[in-house]
C-alpha positions as CSV (number, residue, x, y, z in Angstrom):
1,X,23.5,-26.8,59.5
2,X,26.6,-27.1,61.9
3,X,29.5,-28.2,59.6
4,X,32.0,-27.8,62.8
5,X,30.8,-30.8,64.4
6,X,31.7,-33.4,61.4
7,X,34.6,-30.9,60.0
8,X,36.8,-31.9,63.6
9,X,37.0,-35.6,62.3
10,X,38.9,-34.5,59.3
11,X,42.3,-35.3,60.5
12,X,41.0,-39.1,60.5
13,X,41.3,-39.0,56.8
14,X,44.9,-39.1,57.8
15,X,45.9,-40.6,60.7
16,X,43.8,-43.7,62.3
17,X,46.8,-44.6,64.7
18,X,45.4,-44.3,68.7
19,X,41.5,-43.2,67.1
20,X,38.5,-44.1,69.3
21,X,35.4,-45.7,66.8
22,X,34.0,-42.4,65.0
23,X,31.6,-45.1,63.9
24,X,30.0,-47.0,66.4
25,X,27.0,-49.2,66.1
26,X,25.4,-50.6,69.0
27,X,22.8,-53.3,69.5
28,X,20.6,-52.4,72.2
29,X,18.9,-55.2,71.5
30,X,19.0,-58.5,69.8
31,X,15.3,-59.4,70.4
32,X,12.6,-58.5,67.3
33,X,9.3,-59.1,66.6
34,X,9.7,-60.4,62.9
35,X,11.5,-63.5,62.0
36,X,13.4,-62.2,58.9
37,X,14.5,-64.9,56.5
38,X,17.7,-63.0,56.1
39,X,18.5,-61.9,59.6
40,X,22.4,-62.2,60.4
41,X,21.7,-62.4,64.2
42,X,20.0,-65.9,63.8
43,X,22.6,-67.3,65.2
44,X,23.2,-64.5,68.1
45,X,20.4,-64.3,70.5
46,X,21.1,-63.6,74.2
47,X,19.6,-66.0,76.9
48,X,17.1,-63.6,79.0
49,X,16.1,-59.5,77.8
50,X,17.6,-59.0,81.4
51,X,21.3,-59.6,80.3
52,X,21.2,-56.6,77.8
53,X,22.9,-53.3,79.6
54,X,20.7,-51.4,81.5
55,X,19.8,-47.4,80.9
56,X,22.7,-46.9,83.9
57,X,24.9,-49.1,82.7
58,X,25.3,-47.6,78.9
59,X,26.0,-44.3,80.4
60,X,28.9,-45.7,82.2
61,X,30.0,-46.9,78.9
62,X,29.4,-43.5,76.9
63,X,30.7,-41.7,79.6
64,X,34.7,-43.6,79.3
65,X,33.7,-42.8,74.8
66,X,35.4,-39.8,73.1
67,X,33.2,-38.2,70.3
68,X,31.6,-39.6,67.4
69,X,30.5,-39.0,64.4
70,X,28.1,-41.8,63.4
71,X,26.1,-43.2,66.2
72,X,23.4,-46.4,64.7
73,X,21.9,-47.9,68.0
74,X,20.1,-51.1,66.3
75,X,18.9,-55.0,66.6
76,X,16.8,-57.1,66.6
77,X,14.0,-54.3,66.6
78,X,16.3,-51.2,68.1
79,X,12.2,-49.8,69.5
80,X,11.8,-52.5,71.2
81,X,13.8,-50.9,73.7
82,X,11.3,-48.7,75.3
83,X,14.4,-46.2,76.4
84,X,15.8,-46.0,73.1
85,X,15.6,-41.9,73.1
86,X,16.9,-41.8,76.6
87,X,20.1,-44.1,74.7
88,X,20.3,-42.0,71.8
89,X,20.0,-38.5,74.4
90,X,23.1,-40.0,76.5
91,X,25.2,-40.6,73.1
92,X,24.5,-37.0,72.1
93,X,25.4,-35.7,75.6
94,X,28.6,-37.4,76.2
95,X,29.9,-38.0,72.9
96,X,28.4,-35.3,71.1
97,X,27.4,-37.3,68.3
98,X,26.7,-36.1,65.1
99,X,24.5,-38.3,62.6
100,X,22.5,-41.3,64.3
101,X,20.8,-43.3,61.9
102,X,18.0,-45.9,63.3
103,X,16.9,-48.7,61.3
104,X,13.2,-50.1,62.0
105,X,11.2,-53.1,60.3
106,X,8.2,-50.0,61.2
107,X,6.0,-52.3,62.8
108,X,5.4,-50.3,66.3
109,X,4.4,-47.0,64.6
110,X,3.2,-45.4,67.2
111,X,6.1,-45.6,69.5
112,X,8.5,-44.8,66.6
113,X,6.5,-41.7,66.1
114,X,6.9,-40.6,70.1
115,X,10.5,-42.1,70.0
116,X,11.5,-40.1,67.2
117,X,9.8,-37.0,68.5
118,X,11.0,-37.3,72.1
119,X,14.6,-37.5,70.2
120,X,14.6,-34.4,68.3
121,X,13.0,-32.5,70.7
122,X,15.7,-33.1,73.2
123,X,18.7,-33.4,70.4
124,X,17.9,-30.1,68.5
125,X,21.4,-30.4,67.2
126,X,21.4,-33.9,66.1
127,X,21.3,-34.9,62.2
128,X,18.7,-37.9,62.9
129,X,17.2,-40.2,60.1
130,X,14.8,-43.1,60.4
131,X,15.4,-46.2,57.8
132,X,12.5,-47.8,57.7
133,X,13.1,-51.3,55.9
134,X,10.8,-52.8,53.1
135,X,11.8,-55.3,51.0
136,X,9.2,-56.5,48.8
137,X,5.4,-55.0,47.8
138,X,2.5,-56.5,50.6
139,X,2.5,-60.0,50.9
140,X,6.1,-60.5,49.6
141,X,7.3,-58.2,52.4
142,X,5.5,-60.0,55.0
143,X,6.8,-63.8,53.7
144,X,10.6,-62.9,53.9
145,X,10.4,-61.2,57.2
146,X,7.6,-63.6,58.6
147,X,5.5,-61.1,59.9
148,X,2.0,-61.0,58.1
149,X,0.5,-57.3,57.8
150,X,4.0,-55.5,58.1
151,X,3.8,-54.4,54.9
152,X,1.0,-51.8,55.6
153,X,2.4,-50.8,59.3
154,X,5.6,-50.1,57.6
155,X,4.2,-47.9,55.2
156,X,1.9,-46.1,57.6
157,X,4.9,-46.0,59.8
158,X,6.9,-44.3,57.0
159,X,4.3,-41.7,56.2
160,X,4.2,-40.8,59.8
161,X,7.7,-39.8,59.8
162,X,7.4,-38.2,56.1
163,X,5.3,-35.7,58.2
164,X,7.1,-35.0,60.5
165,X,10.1,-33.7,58.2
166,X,8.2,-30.6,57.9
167,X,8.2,-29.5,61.4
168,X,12.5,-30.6,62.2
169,X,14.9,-29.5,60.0
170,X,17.6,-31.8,60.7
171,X,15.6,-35.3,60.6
172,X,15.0,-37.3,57.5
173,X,13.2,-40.6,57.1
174,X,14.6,-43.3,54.1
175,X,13.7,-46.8,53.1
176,X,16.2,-49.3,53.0
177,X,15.8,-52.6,51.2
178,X,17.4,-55.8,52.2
179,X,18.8,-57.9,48.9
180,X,18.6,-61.3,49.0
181,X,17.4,-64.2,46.7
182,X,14.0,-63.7,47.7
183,X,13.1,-60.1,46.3
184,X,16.3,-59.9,43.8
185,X,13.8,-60.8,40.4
186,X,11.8,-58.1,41.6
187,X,13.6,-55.1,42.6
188,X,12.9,-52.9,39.9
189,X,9.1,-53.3,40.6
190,X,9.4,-53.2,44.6
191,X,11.8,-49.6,43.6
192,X,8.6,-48.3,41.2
193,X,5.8,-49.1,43.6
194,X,7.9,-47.2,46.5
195,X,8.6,-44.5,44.5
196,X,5.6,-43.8,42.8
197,X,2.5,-45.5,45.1
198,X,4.2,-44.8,48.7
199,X,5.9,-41.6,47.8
200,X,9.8,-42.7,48.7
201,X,12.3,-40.3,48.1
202,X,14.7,-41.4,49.3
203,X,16.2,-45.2,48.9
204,X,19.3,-47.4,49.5
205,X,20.1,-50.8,50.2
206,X,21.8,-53.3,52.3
207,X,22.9,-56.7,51.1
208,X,21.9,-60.2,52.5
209,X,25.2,-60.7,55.1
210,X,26.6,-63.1,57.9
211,X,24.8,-66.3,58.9
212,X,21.4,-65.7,57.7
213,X,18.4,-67.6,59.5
214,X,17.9,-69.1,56.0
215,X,21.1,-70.2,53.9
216,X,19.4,-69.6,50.8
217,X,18.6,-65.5,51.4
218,X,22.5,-65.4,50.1
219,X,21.9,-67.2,46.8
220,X,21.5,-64.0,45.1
221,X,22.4,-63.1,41.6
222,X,24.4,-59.9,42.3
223,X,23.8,-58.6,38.7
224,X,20.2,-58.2,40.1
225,X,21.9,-55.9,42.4
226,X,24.2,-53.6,39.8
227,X,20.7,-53.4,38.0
228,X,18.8,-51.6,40.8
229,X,21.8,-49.5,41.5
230,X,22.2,-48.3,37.9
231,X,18.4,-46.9,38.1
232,X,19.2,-45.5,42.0
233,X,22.2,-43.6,40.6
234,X,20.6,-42.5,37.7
235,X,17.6,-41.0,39.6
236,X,19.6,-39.5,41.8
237,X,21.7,-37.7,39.5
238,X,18.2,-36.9,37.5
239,X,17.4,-35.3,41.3
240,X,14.0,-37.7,41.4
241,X,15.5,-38.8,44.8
242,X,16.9,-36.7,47.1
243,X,19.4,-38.4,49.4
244,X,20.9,-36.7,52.4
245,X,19.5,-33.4,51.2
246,X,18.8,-31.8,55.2
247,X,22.5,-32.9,56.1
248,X,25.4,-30.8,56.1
249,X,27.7,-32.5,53.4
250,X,24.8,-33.8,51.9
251,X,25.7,-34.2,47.9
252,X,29.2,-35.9,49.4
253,X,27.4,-38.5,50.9
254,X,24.6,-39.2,48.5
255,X,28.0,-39.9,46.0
256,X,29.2,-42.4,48.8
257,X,26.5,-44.0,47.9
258,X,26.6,-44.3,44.1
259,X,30.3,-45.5,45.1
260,X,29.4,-47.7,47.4
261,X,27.3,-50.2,45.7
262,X,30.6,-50.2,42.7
263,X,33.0,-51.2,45.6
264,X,30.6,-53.9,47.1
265,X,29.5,-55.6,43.6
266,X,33.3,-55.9,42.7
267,X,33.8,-57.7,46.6
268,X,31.0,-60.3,45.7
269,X,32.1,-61.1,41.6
270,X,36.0,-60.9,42.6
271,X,35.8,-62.5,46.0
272,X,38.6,-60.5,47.7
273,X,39.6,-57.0,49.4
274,X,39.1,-54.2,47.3
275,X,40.0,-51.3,50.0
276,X,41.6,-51.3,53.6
277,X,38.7,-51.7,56.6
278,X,39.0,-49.1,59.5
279,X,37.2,-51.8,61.7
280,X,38.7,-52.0,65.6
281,X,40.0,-48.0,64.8
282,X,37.4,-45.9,63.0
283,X,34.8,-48.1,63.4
284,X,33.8,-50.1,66.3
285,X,30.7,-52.3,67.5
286,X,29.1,-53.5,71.0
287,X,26.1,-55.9,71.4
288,X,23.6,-56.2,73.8
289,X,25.3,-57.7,76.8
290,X,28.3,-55.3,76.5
291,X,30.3,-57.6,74.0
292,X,32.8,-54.7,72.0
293,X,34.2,-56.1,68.7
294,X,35.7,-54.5,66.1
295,X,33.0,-55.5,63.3
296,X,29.7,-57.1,64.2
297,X,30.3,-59.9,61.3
298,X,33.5,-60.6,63.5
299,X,31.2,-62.6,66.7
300,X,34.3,-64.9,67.5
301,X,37.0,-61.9,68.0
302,X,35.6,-60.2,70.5
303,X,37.8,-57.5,72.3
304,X,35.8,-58.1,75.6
305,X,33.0,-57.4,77.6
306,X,32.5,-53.7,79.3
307,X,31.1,-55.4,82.8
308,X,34.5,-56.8,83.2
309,X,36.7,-53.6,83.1
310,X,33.8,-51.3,85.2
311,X,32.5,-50.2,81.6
312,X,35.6,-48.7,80.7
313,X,35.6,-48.9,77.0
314,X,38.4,-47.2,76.5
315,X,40.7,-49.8,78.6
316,X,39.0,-52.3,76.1
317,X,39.9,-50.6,72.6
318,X,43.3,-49.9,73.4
319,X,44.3,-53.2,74.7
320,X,46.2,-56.0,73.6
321,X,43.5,-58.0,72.7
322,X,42.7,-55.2,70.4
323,X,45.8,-54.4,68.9
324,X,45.9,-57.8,68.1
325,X,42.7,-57.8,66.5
326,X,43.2,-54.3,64.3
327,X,46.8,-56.2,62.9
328,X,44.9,-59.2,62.0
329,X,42.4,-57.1,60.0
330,X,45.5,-55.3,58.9
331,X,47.6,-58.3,57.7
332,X,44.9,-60.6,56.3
333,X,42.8,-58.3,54.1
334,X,39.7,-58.7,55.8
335,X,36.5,-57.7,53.6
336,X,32.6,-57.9,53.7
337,X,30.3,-56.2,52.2
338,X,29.4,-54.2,55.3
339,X,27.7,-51.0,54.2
340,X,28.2,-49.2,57.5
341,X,31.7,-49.5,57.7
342,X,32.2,-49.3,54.2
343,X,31.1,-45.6,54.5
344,X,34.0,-45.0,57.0
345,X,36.3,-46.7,55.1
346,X,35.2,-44.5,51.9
347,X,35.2,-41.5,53.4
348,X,38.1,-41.5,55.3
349,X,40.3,-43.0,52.6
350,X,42.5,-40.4,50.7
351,X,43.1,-42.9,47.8
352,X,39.3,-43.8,47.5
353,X,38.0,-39.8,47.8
354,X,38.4,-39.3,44.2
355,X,35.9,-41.4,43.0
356,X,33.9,-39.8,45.6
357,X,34.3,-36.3,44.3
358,X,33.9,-37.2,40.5
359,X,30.2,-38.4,41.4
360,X,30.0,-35.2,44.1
361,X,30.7,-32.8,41.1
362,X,27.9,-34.9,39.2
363,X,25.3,-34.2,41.7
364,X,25.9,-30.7,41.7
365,X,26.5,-30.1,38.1
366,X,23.0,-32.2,37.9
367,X,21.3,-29.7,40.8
368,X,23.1,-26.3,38.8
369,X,21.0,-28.1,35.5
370,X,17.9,-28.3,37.3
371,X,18.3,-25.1,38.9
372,X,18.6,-22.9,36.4
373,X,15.7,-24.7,34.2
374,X,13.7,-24.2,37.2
375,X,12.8,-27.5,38.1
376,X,11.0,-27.4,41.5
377,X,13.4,-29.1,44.0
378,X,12.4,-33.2,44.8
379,X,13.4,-32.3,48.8
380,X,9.9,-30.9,48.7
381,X,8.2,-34.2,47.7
382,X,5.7,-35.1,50.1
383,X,4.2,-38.7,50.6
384,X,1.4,-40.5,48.3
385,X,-1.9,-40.8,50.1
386,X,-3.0,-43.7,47.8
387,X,-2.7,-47.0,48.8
């Protein structure tokens, strides 16, 4: 594990004045094959696949980047993009990134599999994971995101990449499930089956956001939510899922998580900001057609469009426009439950850190226990054959 390479961002901790996104999530597509109830690009949808920046055009882009240190190209269906490793390959070249997480509804499993292969063959310093997202148990599944039989591709799809953990030693595959009113009654159930019938070990969520497709995937009970997370961070503290466990800093973000959730439930019952947002400085997004924004929820303040400053992105995030933008985040507050950013704005927030390393020194206190009883390690977990 190569600690330099996320070490270097420390500083960012402290100063956030004249940073470049350490956190950037692009959307190298918008189009997808599902039609998910709970989607919050329903309203976004470009006019023709042939406006989205071409292969030569994103290297322009990365090229004007500094370095990152969380890279998430997604969509719409990110493998729809049939050069998505050559994407991911020009992010690790030029901006050396770190930790590039890919979310997937795991319907095309055979080009994940090659897609994810052709990645870490080519990356063989990159800290890569695969969320593949599943949201109910068979049918279920396939009525919120509209796509009947996903269910079973996404589970073969996940097993697929299960295996292939044994042969790269920096890549990771997780299932993330999308809360919303339509799965919230049965989450406990959806987390047993995973756990125990498809042989998940590793688990998280994301929480019904934006303009949904449907208006009603937001009328969620987030005491539904609290629940699942209660059993999530008491199984991981048990060590009956493993987390982050091939990363360097592993245990540190596995507590982000247990924080997370805490921070985000008291956002939705208290309606307000709870901590500052590093979006437009440590964290920065770009859709399709070269939009760059400072948060994707933000679609109306858009900083600009790379094609119309020769895909200098550099000339867009320290602009005017931009400054403007980061003091308007600044001065009104601005909060979301936006779990991607909200790991930036954890992590790289002195004040909040405590609470990170209270549930860091749980972890490890629970992995010493376990340890020394001589409990076999759950990294070593491998996938359920039954169906």
């Amino acid at each position: 594990m190569n600690y330099k390479r996320y070490l270097k961002y420390g500083t960012r901790m402290f100063v956030k004045r004249g940073a470049s996104p350490i956190y950037f999530v692009f959307f190298v597509t918008d189009f997808c094959n599902a039609r998910c109830k709970h989607c919050l690009l329903a309203e976004h949808r470009p006019t023709t696949k042939s406006r989205e920046l071409t292969i030569d055009e994103i290297e322009r882009v990365s090229a004007s980047m500094d370095d990152m240190l969380f890279f998430t190209p997604t969509g719409g269906e990110p493998f729809l993009r049939q050069d998505l490793a050559e994407i991911v390959k020009i992010f690790y070249r030029n901006n050396h990134a770190a930790n590039v997480g890919i979310p997937t509804n795991g319907s095309l499993t055979g080009r994940v599999i090659e897609t994810t292969e052709s990645m870490l063959k080519a990356c063989p310093g990159l800290d890569l994971h695969i969320d593949v997202s599943l949201d109910g148990v068979g049918e279920q599944h396939d009525e919120i995101r509209q796509f009947p039989g996903l269910f079973e591709r996404a589970t073969q799809t996940y097993k697929e990449l299960r295996l292939l953990e044994k042969h790269y030693p920096n890549f990771s595959t997780c299932v993330e499930i999308t809360v919303s009113a339509y799965n919230q009654d049965q989450l406990l159930e959806i987390y047993d089956y995973l756990t125990h019938k498809v042989g998940v070990n590793t688990v998280f969520t994301l929480l019904t956001r934006g303009a949904p497709r449907d208006p009603g995937a937001k009328g969620f009970d987030i005491a539904k939510y609290e629940e699942l997370h209660a059993v999530l961070e008491r199984d991981n503290k048990a060590r009956m899922l493993s987390g982050y466990y091939k990363m360097p800093f592993s245990d540190l973000l596995n507590a982000k998580r247990i924080v997370r959730p805490r921070i985000i439930a008291k956002t939705v019952r208290e309606r307000r900001y709870q901590i500052p947002c590093y979006a437009g400085s440590l964290g920065g997004a770009m859709f399709s057609e070269g939009q760059v924004l400072p948060c994707e929820l933000q679609v109306d303040k858009a900083i600009g469009n790379v094609r119309d400053v020769d895909y200098d992105f550099k000339k867009l995030w320290f602009s005017p426009r931009a400054d403007e933008l980061r003091r308007w985040i600044r001065d009104t507050k601005c909060f979301c439950t936006y779990e991607c950013f909200l790991t930036v704005n954890i992590l790289f927030n002195p004040l909040v850190l405590p609470r990170v390393l209270k549930e860091y020194g749980a972890l490890k206190l629970a992995e010493l226990r376990h340890s020394l009883a001589g409990d076999e390690p759950v990294a070593v977990i491998t996938t359920s054959t039954e169906d």
